[in-house]
C-alpha positions in Angstrom: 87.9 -75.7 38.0 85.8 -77.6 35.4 87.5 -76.3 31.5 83.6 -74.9 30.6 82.8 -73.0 33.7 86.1 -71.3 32.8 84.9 -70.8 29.6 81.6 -69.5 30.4 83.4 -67.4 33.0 85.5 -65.7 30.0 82.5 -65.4 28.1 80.7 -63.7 30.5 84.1 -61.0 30.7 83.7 -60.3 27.5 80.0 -59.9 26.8 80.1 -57.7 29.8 83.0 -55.4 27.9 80.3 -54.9 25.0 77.3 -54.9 26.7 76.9 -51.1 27.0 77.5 -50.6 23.6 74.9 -52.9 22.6 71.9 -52.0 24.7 72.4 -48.6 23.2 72.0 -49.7 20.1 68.8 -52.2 20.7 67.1 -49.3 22.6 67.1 -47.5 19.6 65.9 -50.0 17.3 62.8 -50.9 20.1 62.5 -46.9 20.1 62.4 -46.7 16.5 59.4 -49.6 16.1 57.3 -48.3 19.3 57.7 -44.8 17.3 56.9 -46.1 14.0 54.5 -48.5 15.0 56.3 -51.5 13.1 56.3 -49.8 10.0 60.0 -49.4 9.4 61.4 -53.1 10.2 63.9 -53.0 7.7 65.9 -49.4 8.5 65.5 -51.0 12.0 67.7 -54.2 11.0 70.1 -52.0 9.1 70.4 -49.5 11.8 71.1 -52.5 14.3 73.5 -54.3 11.6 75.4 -50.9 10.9 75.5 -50.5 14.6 76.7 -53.7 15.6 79.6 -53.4 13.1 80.4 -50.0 14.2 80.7 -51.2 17.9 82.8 -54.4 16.9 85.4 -51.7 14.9 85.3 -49.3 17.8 85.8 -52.4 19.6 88.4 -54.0 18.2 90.6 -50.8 17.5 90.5 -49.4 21.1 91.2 -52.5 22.5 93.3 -54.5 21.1 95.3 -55.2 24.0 92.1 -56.7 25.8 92.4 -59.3 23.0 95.7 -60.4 24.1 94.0 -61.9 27.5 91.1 -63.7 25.3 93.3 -65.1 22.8 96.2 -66.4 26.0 92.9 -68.2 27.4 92.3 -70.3 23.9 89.7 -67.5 22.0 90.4 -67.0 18.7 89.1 -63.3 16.8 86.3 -66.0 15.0 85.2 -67.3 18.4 84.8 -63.8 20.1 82.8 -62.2 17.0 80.6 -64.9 16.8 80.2 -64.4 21.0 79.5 -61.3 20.5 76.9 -62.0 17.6 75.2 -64.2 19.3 74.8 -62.0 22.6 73.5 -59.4 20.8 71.4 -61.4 18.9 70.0 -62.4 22.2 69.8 -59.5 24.0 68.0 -57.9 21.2 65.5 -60.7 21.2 64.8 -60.7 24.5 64.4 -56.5 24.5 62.7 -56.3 21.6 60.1 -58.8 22.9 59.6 -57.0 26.4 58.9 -53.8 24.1 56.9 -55.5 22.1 54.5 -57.0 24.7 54.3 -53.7 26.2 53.4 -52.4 23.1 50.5 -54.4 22.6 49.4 -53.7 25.9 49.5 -49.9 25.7 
């Protein structure tokens, strides 16, 4: 097996392990600006921020022994945060935008 479909393969594993915990959170934030109407863009960042860091402690505390598995297959703590930054950056991009449009529309 080609070394960066393995990788993408591990990737995937893990997004998939925070995933849940993320979408909760970016509903919210899409909630909170279709509620607000985009007037509250800045409690919406903080609320994601706070939330992200609360899922990466939960995270990181409760399964620690997951980490063992990423870290045997070359991952480092660095290289999975910044995984997991960058998926929920993207996921939240990608959300926020279908609310968005939808928003428009309604």
């Amino acid at each position: 097996m080609h070394p960066l479909i393995r990788k993408l393969k591990v990737i995937l594993i893990f997004y998939r392990d925070i995933v849940s915990y993320n979408i909760i959170f970016t509903l919210i934030a899409c909630y909170w600006y279709f509620h607000t109407r985009a007037s509250a863009t800045m409690p919406m960042f903080w609320s994601k921020v706070l939330g992200f860091l609360f899922i990466a402690y939960i995270f990181y505390e409760f399964h620690k022994q997951k980490l063992y598995f990423y870290h045997n297959l070359g991952f480092g703590t660095k290289d999975l945060i910044f995984i997991a930054v960058f998926s929920d950056i993207l996921s939240f991009t990608i959300i926020f935008s279908v609310f968005r449009f939808f928003l428009y529309w309604l």
